[in-house]
C-alpha positions in Angstrom: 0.0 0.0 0.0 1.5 3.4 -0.9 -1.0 5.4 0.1 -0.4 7.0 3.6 -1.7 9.9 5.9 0.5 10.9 8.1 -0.4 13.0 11.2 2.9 14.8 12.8 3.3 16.2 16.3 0.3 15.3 18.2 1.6 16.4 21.7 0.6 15.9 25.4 2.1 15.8 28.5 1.7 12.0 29.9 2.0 10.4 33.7 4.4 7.7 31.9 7.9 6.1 33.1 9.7 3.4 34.8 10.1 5.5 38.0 7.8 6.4 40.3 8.4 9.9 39.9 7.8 10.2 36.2 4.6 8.4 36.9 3.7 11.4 39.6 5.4 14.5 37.5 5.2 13.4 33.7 7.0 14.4 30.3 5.9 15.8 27.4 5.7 12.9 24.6 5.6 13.9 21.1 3.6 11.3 18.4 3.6 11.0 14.8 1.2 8.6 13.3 1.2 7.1 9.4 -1.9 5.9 8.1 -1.8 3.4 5.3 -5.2 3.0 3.4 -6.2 3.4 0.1 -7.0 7.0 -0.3 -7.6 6.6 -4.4 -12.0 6.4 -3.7 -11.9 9.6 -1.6 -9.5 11.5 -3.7 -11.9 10.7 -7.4 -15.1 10.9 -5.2 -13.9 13.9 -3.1 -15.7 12.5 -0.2 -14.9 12.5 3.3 -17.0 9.8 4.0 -14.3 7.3 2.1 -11.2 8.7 4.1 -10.2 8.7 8.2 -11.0 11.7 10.1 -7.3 12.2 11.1 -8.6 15.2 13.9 -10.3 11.7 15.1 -7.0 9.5 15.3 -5.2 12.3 17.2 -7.8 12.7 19.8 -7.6 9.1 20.1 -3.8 9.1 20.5 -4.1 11.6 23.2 -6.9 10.1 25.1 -4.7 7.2 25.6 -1.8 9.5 26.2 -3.1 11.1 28.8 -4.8 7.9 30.5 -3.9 5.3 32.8 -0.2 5.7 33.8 2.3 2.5 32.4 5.6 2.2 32.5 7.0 2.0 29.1 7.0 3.8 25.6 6.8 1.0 24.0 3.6 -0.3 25.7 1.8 3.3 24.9 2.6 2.9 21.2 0.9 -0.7 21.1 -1.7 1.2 22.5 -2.1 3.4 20.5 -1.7 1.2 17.5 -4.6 -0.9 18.8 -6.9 1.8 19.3 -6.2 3.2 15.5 -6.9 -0.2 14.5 -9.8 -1.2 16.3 -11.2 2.4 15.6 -10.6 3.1 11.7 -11.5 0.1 9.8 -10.4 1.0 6.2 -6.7 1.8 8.0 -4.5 -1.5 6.4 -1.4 -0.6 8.5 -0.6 2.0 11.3 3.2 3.4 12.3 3.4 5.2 15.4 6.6 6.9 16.4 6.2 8.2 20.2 8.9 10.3 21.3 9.4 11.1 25.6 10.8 14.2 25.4 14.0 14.8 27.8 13.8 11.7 29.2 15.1 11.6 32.8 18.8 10.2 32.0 22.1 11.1 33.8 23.0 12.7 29.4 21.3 15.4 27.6 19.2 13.4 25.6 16.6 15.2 24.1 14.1 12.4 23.1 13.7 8.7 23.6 11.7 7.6 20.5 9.8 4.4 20.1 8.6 3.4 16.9 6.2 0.5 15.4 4.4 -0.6 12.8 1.2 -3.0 13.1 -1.1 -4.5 10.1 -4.3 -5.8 10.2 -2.9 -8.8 9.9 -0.7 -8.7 13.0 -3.0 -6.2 15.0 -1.7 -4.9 18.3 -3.6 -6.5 21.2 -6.2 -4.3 23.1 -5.4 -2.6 25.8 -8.6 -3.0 27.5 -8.0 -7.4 27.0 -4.3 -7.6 27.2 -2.8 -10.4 29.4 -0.8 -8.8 32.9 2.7 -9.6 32.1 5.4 -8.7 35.1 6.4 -5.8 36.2 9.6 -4.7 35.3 12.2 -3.9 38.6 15.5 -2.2 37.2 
């Protein structure tokens, strides 16, 4: 699929992080999301109706960014992923690319970015049925 939408910059500021404190303080995160879908039927028809409201898949990136606290990056981009999916049926593929900005490490690092792609075919599980795994204790 060529076709993409991409949706760049959707920022909030999350209760997200392995330590307690990030969990209590929070970052700012940054996200960019790619659509893949065929757009071809909404660009001859110049009809909405055939396209994804991306206003919709940011205010569903931030709803889970600014949810229930977790630990890792990684686990809000399956999240988000999941909810993209399970949301906007004619998406074929999302990639989300969720940045913590200034993560809390002993360098100047200005971003921590975690990036994924999921497919219909290998859809991210649901947040709302995933299986508890373990916490992680650095």
């Amino acid at each position: 699929m060529a076709d993409r939408i991409q949706v760049e910059d959707i920022q909030f500021h999350g209760l997200h992080g392995v330590m307690e404190e990030e969990r209590r303080v929070g970052h700012r995160f940054r996200v960019d999301v790619t659509l893949e879908l065929d757009l071809q039927p909404a660009g001859l028809a110049d009809d909405f109706r055939l396209t994804v409201d991306y206003a919709a898949v940011a205010r569903s990136v931030v709803e889970i960014g600014t949810g229930p606290s977790v630990q890792l990056v990684e686990t809000l981009a399956e999240r988000m992923a999941a909810r993209v999916l399970e949301e906007f049926p004619p998406v074929d593929a999302v990639e989300m690319r969720v940045a913590k900005i200034h993560p809390p490490v002993a360098l100047h690092v200005g971003a921590s970015i975690v990036t994924i792609r999921r497919t219909r075919a290998r859809k991210a599980t649901s947040w709302e049925t995933a299986i508890p795994l373990p916490k992680y204790r650095p």
